[in-house]
C-alpha positions as CSV (number, residue, x, y, z in Angstrom):
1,X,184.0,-94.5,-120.2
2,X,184.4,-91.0,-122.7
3,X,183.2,-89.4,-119.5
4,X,185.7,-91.0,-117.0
5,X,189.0,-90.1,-119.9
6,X,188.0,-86.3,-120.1
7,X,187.4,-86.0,-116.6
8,X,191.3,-87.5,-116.0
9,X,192.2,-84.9,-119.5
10,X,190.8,-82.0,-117.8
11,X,192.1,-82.9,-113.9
12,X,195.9,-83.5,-115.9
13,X,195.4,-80.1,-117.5
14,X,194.6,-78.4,-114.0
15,X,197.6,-80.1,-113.0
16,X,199.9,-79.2,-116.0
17,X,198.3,-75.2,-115.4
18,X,198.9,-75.3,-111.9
19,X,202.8,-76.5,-112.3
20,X,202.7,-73.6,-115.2
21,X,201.5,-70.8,-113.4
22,X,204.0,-71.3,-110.6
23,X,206.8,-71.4,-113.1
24,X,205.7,-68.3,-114.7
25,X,205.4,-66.3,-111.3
26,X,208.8,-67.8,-110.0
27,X,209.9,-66.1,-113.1
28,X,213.4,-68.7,-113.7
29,X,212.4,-71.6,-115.9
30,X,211.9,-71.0,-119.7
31,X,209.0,-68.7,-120.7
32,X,208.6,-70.5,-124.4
33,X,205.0,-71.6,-123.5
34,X,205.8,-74.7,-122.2
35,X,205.5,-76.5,-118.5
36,X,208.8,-76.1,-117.2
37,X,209.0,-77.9,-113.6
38,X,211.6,-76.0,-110.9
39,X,213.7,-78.4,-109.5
40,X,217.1,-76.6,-107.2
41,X,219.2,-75.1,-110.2
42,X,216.9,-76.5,-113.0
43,X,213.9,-76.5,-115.0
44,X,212.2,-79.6,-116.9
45,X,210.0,-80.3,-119.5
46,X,208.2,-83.5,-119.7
47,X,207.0,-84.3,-123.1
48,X,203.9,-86.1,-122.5
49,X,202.1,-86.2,-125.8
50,X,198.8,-87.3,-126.3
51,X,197.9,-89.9,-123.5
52,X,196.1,-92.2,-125.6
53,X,198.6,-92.6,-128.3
54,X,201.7,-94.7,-128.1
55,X,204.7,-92.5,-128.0
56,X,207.9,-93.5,-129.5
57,X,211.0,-91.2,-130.1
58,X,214.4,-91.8,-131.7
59,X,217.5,-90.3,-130.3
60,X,217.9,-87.8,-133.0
61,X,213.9,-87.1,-132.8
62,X,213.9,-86.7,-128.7
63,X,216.9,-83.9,-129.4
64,X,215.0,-82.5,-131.4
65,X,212.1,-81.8,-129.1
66,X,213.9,-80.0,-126.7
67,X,214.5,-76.8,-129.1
68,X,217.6,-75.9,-128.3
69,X,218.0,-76.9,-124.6
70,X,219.7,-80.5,-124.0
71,X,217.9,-83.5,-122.8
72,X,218.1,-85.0,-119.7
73,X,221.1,-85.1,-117.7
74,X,220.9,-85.9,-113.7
75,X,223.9,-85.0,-111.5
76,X,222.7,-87.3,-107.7
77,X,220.6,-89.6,-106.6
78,X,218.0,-86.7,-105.6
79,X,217.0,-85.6,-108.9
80,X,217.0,-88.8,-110.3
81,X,214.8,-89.4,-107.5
82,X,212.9,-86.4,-108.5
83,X,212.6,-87.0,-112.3
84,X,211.3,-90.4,-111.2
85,X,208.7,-89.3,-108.6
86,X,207.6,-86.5,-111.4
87,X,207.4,-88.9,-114.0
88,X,204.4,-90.9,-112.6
89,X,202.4,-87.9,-112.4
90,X,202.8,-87.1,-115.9
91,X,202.9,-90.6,-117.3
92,X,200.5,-93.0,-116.3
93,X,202.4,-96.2,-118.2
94,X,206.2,-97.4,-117.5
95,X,208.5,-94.9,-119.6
96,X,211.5,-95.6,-121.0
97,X,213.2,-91.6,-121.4
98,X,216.6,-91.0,-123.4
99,X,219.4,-89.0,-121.2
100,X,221.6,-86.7,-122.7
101,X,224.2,-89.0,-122.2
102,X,226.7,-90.0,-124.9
103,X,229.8,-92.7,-125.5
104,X,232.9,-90.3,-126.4
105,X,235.7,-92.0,-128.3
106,X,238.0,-89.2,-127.7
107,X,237.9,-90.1,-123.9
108,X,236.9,-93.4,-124.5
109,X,233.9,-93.0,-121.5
110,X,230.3,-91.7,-121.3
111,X,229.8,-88.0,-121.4
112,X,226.8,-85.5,-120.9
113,X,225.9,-83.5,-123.8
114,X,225.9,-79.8,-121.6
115,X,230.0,-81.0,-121.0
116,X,229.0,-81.7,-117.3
117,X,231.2,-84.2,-116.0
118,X,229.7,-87.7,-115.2
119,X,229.6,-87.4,-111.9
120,X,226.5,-89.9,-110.6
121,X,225.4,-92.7,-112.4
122,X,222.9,-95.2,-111.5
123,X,223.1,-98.2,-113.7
124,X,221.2,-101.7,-114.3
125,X,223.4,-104.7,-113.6
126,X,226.0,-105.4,-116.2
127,X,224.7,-102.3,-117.9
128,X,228.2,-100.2,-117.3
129,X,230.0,-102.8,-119.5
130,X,228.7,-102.0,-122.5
131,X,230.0,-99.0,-124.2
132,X,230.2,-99.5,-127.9
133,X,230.7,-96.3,-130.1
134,X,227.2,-95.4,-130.7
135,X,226.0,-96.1,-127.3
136,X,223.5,-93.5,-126.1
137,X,221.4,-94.0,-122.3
138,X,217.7,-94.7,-121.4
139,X,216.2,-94.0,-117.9
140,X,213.7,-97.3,-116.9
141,X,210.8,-94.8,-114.9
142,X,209.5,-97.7,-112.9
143,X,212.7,-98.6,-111.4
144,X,214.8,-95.0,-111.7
145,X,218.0,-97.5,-113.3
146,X,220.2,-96.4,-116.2
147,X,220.3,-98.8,-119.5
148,X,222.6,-98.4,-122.5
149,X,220.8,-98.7,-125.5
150,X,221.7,-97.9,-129.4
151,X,221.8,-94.5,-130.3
152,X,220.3,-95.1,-133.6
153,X,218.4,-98.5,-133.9
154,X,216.6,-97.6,-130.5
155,X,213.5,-96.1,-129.9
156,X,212.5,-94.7,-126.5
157,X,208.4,-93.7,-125.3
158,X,209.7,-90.9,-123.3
159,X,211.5,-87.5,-123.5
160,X,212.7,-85.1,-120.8
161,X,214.4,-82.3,-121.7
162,X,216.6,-79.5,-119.0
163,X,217.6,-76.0,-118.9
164,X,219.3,-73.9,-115.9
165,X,217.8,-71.8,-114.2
166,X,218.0,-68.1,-114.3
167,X,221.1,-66.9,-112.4
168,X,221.2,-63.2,-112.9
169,X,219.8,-62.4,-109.2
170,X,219.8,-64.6,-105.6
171,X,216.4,-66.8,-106.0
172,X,213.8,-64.8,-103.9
173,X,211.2,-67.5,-102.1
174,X,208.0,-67.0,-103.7
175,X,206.4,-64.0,-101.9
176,X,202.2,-64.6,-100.3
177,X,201.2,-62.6,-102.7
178,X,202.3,-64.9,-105.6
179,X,200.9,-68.0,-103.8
180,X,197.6,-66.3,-103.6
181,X,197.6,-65.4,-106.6
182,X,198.2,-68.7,-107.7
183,X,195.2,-70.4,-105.2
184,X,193.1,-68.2,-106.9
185,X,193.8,-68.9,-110.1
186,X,193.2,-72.4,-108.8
187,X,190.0,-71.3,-107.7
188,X,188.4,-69.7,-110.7
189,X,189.2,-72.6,-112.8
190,X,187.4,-74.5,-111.2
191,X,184.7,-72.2,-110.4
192,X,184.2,-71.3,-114.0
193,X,184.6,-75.7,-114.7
194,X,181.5,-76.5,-112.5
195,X,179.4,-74.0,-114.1
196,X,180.5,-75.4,-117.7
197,X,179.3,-78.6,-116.4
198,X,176.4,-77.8,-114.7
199,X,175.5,-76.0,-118.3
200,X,176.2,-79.4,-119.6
201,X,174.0,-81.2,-117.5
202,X,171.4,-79.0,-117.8
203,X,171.6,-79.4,-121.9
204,X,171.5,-83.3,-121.5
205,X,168.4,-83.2,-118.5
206,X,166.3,-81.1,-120.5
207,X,164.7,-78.0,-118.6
208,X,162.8,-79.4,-116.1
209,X,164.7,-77.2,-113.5
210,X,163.0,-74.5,-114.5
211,X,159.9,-75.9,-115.0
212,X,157.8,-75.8,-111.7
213,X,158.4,-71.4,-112.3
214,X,155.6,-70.3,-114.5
215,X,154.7,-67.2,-114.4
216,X,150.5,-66.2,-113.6
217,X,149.7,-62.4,-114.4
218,X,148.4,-60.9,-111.0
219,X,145.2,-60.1,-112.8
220,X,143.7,-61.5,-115.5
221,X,142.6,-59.0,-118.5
222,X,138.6,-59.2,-119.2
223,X,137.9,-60.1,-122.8
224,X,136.3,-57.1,-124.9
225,X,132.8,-57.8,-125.0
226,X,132.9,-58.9,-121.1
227,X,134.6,-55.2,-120.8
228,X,131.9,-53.5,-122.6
229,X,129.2,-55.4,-121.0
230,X,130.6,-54.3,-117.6
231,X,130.7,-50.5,-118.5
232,X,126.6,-50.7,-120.2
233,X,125.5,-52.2,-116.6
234,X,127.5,-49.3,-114.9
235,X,125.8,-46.7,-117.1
236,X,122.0,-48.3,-116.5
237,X,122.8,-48.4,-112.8
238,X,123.3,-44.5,-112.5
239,X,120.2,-42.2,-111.5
């Protein structure tokens, strides 16, 4: 069982390196160390935490976690779509994620925290009727629907957070260069992971690999006083 959970750890973390190293050589999401995922225009990060611990942020906490970049906000059915599809690779359990989605009393309706207008929404039935001051939104990851939930009673097991792109030049396509570079990245990971395990394996069997090679001199030393006794026949022998 141990085996089978670092086995998934370590084929997640080829997965999250992969994802990372294509992000870095786009060169347009975030570079602050984290997995930023391309998607169009934007760039997400998935907090996925430790996968064997139950996860559970506040509002104020999931804000937090994005450092300075907003959380969530989704603009069509596509990248909701998207967000969803993602989701299940990084999460194996249903998630519940906040979206940076507010209740403003000055307009008396919903708005994103980046100012974007609310132009898509996708909610659960009956959901849309409930818009008390300190209504905030939760994204249901097994269905894709939108929930409105308290803003500070509510506690959510997921956080997504969104930045733009960069826009300073036209996006190039990733040139075949990059995406070889990236394969062979791919490559020596797993190249260098096999022999870790093979080391491991060997550790755990013992040695008997090497075994059946001993090593037999090609001729065998006499002892001294066979040596000597060899040399006094030699000497008697001569005329």
């Amino acid at each position: 069982m141990e085996s089978w959970k670092k086995s998934r750890r370590f084929r997640f973390g080829l997965f999250l390196l992969c994802v990372h190293l294509q992000s870095v050589l786009t060169g347009d999401c975030p570079a602050d160390g984290r997995t930023w995922v391309p998607f169009k225009d934007r760039c997400y990060h998935f907090v996925h935490g430790e996968e064997d611990q139950i996860k559970s942020y506040t509002f104020d906490r999931a804000k937090t976690l994005c450092r300075g970049f907003e959380l969530l906000s989704i603009q069509s059915a596509e990248e909701n779509d998207f967000v969803i599809d993602y989701s299940q690779k990084v999460w194996k359990e249903e998630v519940n994620a906040w979206l940076g989605m507010y209740y403003d009393t000055d307009v008396d309706n919903m708005r994103w925290f980046g100012e974007e207008p609310v132009g898509f929404t996708n909610w659960e039935d009956g959901s849309s009727d409930l818009a008390p001051i300190e209504t905030c939104v939760a994204l249901h990851s097994n269905t894709g629907k939108w929930e409105n939930v308290s803003c500070q009673e509510e506690v959510e097991n997921g956080v997504i957070c969104e930045a733009s792109q960069k826009s300073e030049e036209p996006k190039k396509k990733p040139s075949a260069l990059l995406s070889a570079l990236v394969i062979l990245s791919v490559v020596l990971i797993m190249g260098v992971s096999a022999v870790v395990w093979f080391l491991h394996q060997k550790h755990n069997l013992g040695t008997t690999i090497f075994t059946a090679f001993e090593y037999h001199p090609p001729f065998r030393v006499l002892e001294t006083d066979q040596s000597c006794l060899v040399e006094a026949e030699e000497t008697d022998s001569v005329p």
